[in-house]
C-alpha positions as CSV (number, residue, x, y, z in Angstrom):
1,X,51.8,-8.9,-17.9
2,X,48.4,-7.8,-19.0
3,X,46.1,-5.9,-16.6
4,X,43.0,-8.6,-15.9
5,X,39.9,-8.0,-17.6
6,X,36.1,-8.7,-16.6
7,X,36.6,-10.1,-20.7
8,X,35.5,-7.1,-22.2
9,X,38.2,-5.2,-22.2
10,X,37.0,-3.8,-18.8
11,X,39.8,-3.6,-15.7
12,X,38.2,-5.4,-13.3
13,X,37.6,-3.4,-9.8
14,X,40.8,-3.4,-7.7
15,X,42.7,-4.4,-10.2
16,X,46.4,-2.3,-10.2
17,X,47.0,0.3,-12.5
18,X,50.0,-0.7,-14.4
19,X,52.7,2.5,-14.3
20,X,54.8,3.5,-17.4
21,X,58.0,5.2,-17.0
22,X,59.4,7.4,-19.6
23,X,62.9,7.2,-18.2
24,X,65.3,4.6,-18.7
25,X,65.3,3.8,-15.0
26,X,62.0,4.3,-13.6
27,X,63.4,2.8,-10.1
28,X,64.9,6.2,-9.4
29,X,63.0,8.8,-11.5
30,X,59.1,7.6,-11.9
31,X,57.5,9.5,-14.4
32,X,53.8,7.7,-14.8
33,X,51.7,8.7,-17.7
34,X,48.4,9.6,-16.3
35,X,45.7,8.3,-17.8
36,X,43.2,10.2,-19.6
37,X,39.9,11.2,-18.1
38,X,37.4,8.4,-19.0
39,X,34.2,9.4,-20.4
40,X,32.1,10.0,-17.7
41,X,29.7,6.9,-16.0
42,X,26.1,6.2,-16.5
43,X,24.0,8.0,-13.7
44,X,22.9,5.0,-11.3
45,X,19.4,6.8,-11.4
46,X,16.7,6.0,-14.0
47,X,14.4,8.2,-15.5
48,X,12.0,9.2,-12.7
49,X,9.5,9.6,-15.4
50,X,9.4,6.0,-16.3
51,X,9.1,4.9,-12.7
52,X,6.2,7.5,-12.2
53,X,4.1,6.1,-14.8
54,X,4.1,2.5,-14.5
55,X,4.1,2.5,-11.0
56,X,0.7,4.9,-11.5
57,X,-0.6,2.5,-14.0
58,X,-0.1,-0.2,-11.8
59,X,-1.7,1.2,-8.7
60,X,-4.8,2.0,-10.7
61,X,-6.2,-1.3,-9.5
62,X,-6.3,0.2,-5.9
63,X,-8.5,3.3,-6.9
64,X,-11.7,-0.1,-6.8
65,X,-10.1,-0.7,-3.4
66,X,-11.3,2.8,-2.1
67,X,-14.7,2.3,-4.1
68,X,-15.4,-0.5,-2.5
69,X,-14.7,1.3,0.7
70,X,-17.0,4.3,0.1
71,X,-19.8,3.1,-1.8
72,X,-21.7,1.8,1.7
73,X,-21.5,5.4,3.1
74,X,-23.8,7.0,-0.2
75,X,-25.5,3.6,-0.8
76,X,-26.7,2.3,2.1
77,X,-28.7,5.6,2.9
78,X,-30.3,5.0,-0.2
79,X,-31.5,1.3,-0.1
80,X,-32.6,1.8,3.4
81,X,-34.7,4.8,2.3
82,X,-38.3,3.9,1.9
83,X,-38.7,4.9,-1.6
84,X,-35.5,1.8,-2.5
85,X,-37.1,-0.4,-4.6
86,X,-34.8,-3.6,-2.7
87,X,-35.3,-2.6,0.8
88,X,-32.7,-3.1,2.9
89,X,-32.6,-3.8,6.6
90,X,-30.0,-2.8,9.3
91,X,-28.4,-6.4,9.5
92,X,-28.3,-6.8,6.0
93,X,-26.7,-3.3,5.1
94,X,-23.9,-4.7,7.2
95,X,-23.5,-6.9,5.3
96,X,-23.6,-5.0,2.2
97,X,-20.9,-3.0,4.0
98,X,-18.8,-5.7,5.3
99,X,-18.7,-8.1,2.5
100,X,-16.3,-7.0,0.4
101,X,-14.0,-7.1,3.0
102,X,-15.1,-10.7,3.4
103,X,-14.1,-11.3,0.0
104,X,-11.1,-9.9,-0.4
105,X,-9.1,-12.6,1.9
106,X,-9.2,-15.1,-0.2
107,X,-7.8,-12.6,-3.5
108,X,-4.9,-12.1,-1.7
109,X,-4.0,-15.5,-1.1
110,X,-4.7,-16.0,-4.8
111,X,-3.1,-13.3,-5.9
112,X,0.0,-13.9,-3.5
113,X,0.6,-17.4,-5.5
114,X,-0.1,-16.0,-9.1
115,X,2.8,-13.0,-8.3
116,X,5.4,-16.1,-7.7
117,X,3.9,-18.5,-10.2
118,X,3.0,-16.0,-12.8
119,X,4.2,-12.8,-12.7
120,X,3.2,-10.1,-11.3
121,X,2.0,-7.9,-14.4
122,X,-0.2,-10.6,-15.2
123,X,-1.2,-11.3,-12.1
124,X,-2.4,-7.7,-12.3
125,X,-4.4,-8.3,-15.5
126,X,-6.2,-10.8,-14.4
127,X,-7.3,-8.6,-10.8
128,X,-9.8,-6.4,-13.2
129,X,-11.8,-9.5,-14.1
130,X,-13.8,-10.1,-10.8
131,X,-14.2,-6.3,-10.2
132,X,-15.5,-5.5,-13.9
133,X,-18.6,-8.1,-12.9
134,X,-18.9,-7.0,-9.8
135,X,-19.5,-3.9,-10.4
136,X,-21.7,-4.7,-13.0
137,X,-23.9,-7.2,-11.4
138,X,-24.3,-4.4,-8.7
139,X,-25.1,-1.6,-11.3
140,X,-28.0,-4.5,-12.5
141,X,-29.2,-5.9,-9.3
142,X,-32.7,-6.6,-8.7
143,X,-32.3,-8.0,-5.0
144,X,-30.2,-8.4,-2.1
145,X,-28.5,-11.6,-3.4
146,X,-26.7,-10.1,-6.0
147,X,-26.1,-7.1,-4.5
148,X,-23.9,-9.7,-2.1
149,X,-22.3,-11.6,-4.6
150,X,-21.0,-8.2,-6.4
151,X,-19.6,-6.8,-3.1
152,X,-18.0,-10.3,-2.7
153,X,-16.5,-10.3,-5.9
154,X,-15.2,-6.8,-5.7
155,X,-13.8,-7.5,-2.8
156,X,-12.2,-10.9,-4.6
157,X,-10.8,-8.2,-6.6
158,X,-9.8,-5.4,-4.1
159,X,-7.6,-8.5,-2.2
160,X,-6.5,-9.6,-5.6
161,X,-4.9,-6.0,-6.6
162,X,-3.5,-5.1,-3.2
163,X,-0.3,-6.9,-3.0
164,X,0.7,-7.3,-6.9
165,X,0.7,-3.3,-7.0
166,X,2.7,-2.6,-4.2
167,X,5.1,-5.1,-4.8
168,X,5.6,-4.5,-8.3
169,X,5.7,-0.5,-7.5
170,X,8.5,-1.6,-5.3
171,X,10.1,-3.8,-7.6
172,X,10.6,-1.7,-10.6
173,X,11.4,1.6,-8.7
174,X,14.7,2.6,-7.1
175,X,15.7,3.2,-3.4
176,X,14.9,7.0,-3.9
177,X,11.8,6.9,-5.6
178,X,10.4,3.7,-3.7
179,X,8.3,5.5,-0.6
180,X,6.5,8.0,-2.4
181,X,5.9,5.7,-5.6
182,X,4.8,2.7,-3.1
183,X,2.2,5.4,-1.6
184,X,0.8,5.8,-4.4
185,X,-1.4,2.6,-3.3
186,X,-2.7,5.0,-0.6
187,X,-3.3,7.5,-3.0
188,X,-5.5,5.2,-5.2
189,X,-7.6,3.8,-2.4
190,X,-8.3,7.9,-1.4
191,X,-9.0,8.7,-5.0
192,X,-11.7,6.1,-5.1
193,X,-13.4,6.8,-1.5
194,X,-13.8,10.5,-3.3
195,X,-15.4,9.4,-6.1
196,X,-17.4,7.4,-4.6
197,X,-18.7,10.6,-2.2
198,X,-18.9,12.9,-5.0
199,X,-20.8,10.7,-7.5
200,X,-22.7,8.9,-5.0
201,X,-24.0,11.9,-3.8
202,X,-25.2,13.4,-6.3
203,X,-26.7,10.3,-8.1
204,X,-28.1,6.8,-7.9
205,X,-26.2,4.0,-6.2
206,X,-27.0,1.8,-9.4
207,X,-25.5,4.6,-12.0
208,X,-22.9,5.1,-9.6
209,X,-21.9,1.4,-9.4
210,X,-22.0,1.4,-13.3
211,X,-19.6,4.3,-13.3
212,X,-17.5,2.6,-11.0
213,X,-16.5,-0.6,-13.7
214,X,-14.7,1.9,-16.0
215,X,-11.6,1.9,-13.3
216,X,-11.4,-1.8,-14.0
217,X,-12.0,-1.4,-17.5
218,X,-8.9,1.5,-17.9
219,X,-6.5,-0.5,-15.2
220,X,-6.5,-3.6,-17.6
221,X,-5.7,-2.0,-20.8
222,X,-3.0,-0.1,-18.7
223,X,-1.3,-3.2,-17.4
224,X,-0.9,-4.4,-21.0
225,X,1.5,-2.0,-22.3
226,X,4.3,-1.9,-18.9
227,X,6.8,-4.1,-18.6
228,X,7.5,-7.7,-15.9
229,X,9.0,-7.1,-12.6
230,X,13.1,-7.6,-13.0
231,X,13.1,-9.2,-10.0
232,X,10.3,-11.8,-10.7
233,X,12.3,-12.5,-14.3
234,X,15.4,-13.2,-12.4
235,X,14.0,-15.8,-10.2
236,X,12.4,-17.4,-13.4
237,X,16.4,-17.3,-14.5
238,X,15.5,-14.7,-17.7
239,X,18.4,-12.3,-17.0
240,X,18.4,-11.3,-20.8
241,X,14.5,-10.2,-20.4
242,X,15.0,-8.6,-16.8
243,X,18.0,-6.4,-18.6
244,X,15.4,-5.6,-21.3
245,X,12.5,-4.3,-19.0
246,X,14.8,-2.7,-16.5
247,X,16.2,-0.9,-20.2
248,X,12.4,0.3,-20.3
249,X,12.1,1.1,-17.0
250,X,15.1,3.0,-16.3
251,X,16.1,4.2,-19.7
252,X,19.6,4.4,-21.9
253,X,21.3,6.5,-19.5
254,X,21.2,4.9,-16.3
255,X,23.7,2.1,-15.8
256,X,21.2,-0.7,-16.3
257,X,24.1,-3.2,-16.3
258,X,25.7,-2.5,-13.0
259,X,22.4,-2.3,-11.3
260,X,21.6,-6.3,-12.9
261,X,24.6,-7.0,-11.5
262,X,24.0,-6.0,-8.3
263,X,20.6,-7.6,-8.1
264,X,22.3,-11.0,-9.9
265,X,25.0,-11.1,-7.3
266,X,22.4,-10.7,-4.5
267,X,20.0,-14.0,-6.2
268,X,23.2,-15.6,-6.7
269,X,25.2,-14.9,-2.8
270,X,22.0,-15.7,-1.3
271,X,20.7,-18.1,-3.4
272,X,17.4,-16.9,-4.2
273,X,15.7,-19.4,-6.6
274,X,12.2,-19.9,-8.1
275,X,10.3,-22.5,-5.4
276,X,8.8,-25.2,-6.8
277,X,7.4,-28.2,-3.9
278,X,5.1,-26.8,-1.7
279,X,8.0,-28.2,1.3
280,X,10.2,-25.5,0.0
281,X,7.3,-22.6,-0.2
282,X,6.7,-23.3,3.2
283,X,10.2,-23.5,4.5
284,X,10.2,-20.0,3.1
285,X,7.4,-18.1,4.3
286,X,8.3,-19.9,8.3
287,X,12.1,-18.6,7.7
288,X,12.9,-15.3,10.0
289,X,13.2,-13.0,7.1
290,X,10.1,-13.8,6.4
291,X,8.0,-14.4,9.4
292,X,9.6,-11.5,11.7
293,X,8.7,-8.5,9.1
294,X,4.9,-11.0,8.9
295,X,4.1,-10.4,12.7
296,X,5.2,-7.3,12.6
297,X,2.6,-5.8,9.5
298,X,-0.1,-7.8,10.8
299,X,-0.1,-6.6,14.2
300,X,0.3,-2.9,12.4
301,X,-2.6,-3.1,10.3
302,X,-4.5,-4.4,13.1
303,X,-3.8,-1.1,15.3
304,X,-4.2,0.7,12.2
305,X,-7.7,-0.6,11.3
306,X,-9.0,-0.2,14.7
307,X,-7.9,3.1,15.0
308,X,-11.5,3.6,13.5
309,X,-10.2,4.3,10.1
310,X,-12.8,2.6,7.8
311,X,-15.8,2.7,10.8
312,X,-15.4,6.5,9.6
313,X,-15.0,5.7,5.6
314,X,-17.6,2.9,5.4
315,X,-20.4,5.0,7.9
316,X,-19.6,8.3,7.5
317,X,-23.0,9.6,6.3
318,X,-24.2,7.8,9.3
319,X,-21.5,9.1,11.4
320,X,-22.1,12.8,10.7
321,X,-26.2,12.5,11.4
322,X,-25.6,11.4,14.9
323,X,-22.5,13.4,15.8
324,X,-25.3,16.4,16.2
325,X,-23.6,18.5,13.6
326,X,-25.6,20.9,11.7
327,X,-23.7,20.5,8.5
328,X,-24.9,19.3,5.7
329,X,-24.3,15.3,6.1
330,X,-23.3,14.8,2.4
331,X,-21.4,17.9,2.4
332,X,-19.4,16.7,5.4
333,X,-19.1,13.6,3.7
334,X,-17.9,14.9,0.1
335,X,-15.5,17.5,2.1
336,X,-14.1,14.4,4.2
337,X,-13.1,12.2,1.0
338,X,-11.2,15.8,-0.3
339,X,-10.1,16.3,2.5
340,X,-8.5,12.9,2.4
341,X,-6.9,12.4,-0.8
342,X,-4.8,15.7,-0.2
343,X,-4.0,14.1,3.4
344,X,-2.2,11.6,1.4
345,X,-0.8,13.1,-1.7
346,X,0.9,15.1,1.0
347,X,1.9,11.8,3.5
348,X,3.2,9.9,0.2
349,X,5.3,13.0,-0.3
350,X,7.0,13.6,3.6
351,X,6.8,9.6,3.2
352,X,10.2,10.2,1.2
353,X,11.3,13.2,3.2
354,X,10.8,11.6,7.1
355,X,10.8,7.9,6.3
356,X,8.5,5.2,8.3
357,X,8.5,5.4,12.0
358,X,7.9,9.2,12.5
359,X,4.7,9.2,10.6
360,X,3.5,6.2,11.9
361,X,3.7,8.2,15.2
362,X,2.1,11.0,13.9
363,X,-0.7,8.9,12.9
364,X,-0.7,6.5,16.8
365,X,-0.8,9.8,18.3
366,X,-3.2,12.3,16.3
367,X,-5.7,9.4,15.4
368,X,-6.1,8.4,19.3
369,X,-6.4,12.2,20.3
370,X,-8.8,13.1,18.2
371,X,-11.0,9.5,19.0
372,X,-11.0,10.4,22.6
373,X,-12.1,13.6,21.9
374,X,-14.8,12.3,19.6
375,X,-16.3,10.2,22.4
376,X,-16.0,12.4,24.7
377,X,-18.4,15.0,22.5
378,X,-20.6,11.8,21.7
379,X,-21.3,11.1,25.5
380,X,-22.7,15.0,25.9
381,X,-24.3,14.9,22.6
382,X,-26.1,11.3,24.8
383,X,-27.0,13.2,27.1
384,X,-28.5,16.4,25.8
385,X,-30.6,14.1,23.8
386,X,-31.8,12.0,26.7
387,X,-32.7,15.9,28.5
388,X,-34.1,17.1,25.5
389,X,-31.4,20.0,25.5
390,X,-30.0,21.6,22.7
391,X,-26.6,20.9,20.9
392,X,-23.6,22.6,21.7
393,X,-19.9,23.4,20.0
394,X,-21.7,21.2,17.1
395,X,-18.4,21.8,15.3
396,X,-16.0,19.7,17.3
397,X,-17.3,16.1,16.0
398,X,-16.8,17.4,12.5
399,X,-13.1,18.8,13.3
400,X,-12.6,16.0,15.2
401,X,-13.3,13.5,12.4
402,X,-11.2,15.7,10.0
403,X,-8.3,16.1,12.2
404,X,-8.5,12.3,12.8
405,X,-8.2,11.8,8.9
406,X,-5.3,14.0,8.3
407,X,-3.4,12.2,10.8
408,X,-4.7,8.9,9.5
409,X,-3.5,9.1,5.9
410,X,0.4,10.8,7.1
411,X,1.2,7.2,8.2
412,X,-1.5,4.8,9.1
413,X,-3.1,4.7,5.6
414,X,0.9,5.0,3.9
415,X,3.3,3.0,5.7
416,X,2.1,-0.4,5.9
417,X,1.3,-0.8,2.5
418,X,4.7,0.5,1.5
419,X,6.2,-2.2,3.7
420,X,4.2,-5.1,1.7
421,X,6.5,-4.0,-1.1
422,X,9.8,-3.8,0.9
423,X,10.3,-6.2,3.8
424,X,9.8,-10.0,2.5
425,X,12.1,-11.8,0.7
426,X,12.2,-12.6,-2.8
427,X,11.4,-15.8,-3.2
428,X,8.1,-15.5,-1.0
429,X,7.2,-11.7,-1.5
430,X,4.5,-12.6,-3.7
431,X,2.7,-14.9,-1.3
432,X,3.4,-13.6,1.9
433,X,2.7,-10.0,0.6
434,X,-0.9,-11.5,0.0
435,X,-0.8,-13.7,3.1
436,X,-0.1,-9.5,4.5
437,X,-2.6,-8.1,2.6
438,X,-4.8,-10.9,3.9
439,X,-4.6,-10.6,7.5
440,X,-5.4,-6.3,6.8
441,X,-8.6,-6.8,4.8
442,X,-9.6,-9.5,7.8
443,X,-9.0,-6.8,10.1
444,X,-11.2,-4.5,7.8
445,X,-13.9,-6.6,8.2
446,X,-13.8,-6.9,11.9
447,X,-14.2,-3.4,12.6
448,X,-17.1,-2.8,9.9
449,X,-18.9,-5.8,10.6
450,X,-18.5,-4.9,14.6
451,X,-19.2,-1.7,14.7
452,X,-23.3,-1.8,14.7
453,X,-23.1,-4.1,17.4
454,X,-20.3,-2.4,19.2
455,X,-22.5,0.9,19.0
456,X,-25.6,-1.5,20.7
457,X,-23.3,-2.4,23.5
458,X,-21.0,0.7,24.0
459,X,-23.2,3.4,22.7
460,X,-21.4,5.5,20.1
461,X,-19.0,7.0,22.9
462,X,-17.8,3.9,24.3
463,X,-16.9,2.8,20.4
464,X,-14.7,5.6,19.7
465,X,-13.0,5.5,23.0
466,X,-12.3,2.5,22.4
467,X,-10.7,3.1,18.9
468,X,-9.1,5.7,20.3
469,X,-7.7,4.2,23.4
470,X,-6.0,1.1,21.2
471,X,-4.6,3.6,18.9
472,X,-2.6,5.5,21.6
473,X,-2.0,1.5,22.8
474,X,-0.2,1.1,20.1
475,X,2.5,3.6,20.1
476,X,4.3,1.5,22.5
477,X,5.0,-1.5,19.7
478,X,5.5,0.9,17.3
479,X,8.7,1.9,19.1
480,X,9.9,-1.2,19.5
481,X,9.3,-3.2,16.4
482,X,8.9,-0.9,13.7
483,X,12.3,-0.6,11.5
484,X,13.3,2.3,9.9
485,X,13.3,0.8,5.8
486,X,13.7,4.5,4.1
487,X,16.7,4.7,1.3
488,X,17.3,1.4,1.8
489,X,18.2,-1.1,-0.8
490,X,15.5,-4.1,-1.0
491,X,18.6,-6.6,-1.0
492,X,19.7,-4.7,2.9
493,X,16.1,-5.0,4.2
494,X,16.5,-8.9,2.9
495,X,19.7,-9.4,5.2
496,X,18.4,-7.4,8.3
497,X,15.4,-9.8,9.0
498,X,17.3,-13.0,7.9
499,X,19.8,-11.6,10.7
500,X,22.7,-11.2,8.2
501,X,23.1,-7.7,9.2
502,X,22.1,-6.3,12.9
503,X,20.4,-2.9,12.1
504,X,19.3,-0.7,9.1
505,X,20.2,2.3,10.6
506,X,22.6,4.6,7.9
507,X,25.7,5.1,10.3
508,X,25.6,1.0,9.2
509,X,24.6,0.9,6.2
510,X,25.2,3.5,3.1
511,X,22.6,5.7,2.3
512,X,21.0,4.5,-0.6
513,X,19.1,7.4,-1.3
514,X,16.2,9.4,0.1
């Protein structure tokens, strides 16, 4: 009897190995031929250079995200400034501020249905549009209106690009690459709050608005040349194009083939399939695998964002004047973006080493500290002003604000956006990642949109300790909702919200990688 084959000649897995005697009666004297030592197996890891570069071309998209972020905190000094030729008042550099945040709500629902409908590397192209004339129509602006409509379409653009890159980072990288790759997200959004400090501060808000649409302009040529999302091709049913781009994301050595498989047999066992009616879309996104990990980001990015996070990005020129400090606001300002781009090159790398939930409690813990120490400063510096008394310790708001950014970036400014890429299902990660990346731009704009009238009604103290006191607030959930998703497979976080499987701690499921 012939030994069954897969049909290429291949025994299949569990099959018996058929022993051959060399005696006449094997009964009593087995003597089995061993069989020779087969060449040996395609490693089941890709080139890590492959994964490293699209995933960096595909986050360049997020560097306008941190643009549009720090451009208020050089600009808005500038158009208030008498010599401005649109002046600007308070309410309406608010607005300025806030108002890509406004925007960028409705690019992620838009972009969340192009990911499932069209792709995700083309829903990626077609992010750089709005942010190439937004920018543009800044750099050119002549009045306040279109200084509005640019920051609106940037932040079209900002929501737009959120979600696609972070899914697609997860998508095409493996289980031990996936955290520090999907950070990269984080990075991006640090890079461009520098550059906007740096160049902003040294330079005209039109010029540096101007300098600011070459990002788009680079990211869109970039996303031409990398390959689709295997996953997205599979639910399209293009297995023979997913093989080809996984080929070019992984490269010749890795076992492409068994890794298909794996990702076939998941679409097929669980039947994911492309949706079609807008009944079945919906039956998706209200499912528990998808809901559960839903509720659980939003709320997250709500504690996150009212930790004080982008109160600090968006004012900080502002912020450092009425600290009291004696350093050089722009300096402080410049050192701060630094300061935070090295904060998360170095979270995106222990991102890999200590997985979600630790830093997530760095960030709970360090960002609420340091708040409450904040407005605790603020409430003297209130009072030596109001008794016309000198300053004291003026160097505590500074470290304050920089401790409070280290601690930020670890996990606050990391982990969430990671989880976009890793937690929904299949079928729906497009739009619920958007529907996700929604709910944390809405929070964005709460906070920066607030916070002048918050500082009215609080004083600057009372805002901070507020920040701070939510933060510390929010430890408490974290504890008890947060999985633990690091070096696991996208296909076991899948069956751990849909309930197939009761925990994704390792002693239950293999360790997938780092």
């Amino acid at each position: 009897m012939g030994v069954p084959t897969d049909g290429n000649s291949t025994p299949l897995v569990g099959t018996a190995t058929p022993v051959i005697s060399l005696t006449k009666n094997p009964e009593k004297t087995p003597f089995p031929i061993k069989p020779k030592p087969s060449k040996p197996d395609k490693s089941t890891r890709g080139k890590a250079f492959r994964q490293v570069v699209v995933s960096f071309v595909a986050n360049l998209g997020t560097i306008n995200t941190g643009m549009a972020f720090g451009f208020p905190a050089t600009a808005l000094p500038q158009l208030q400034s008498e010599t401005s030729y649109i002046q600007v008042t308070e309410s309406q550099a608010s607005w300025i501020a806030s108002l890509s945040a406004a925007g960028t709500p409705f690019g992620c629902l838009l972009s969340g249905y192009l990911m499932d409908t069209i792709g995700r590397r083309l829903t990626l192209i077609i992010t750089e549009i709005p942010l190439i004339i937004g920018w543009l129509l800044i750099a050119c602006a002549q009045n306040v209106p279109m200084l509005y409509v640019g920051r609106l379409l940037i932040g079209l653009g900002s929501g737009m690009v959120g979600a696609p890159a972070r899914v697609y980072t997860c998508e095409v990288t493996q289980p031990h690459l996936r955290g520090m790759l999907g950070a990269l997200a984080s990075v991006g959004v640090s890079t461009g709050v520098l550059i906007q400090y740096v160049i902003g501060s040294a330079t005209s808000w039109t010029v540096l608005a101007g300098v600011s649409s070459i990002i788009p302009m680079v990211s869109l040529i970039g996303m031409i040349l990398i390959p689709e999302s295997p996953n997205y091709l599979l639910t399209q049913d293009k297995p023979e194009r997913a093989e080809k781009c996984l080929l070019k994301l992984r490269g010749s050595t890795c076992d492409v083939d068994g890794e298909l498989q794996k990702m076939i047999a998941f679409k097929e066992k669980n039947h994911v399939e492309h949706l079609k009616s807008p009944k079945e879309i919906i039956k998706a996104i209200m499912s528990p695998s998808a809901m559960k990990p839903f509720i659980i980001l939003a709320l997250y990015f709500l504690i996150y964002q009212w930790c004080g996070i982008n109160t600090i990005t968006f004012y900080a020129v502002q912020i450092f004047e009425f600290s009291g400090t004696s350093m050089d606001k722009y300096w402080a300002t410049m050192s701060l973006g630094v300061l935070r781009l090295i904060s998360t090159v170095a979270g995106c790398i222990m991102c890999r080493r200590f997985g979600r939930r630790p830093l997530t409690f760095v960030s709970a813990v360090g960002c609420g500290s340091t708040m409450i120490i904040l407005s605790v400063y603020l409430y003297f510096v209130k009072y030596w002003k109001d008794n016309s008394m000198p300053f004291l310790f003026t160097w505590i708001p500074v470290a304050a604000i920089y401790v409070f950014m280290i601690a930020c970036t670890l996990g606050y400014l990391i982990i969430p956006w990671v989880m976009i890429g890793e937690v929904y299902p299949t079928q729906v990660r497009g739009i619920v990642g958007g529907m996700t990346t929604m709910a944390a731009h809405l929070s964005v704009f709460s906070v920066v949109k607030t916070f002048p009238f918050l500082r009215h009604a609080l004083y600057d103290y009372g805002v901070f300790g507020l920040y701070g006191a939510l933060s510390i607030a929010g430890i408490a959930f974290f504890y008890m909702f947060l999985p633990e998703t690091k070096g696991r497979t996208l296909q076991e976080i899948e069956d751990y919200f849909s309930g197939r499987t009761k925990t994704l701690k390792k002693e239950s499921i293999a360790s997938q990688g780092a």
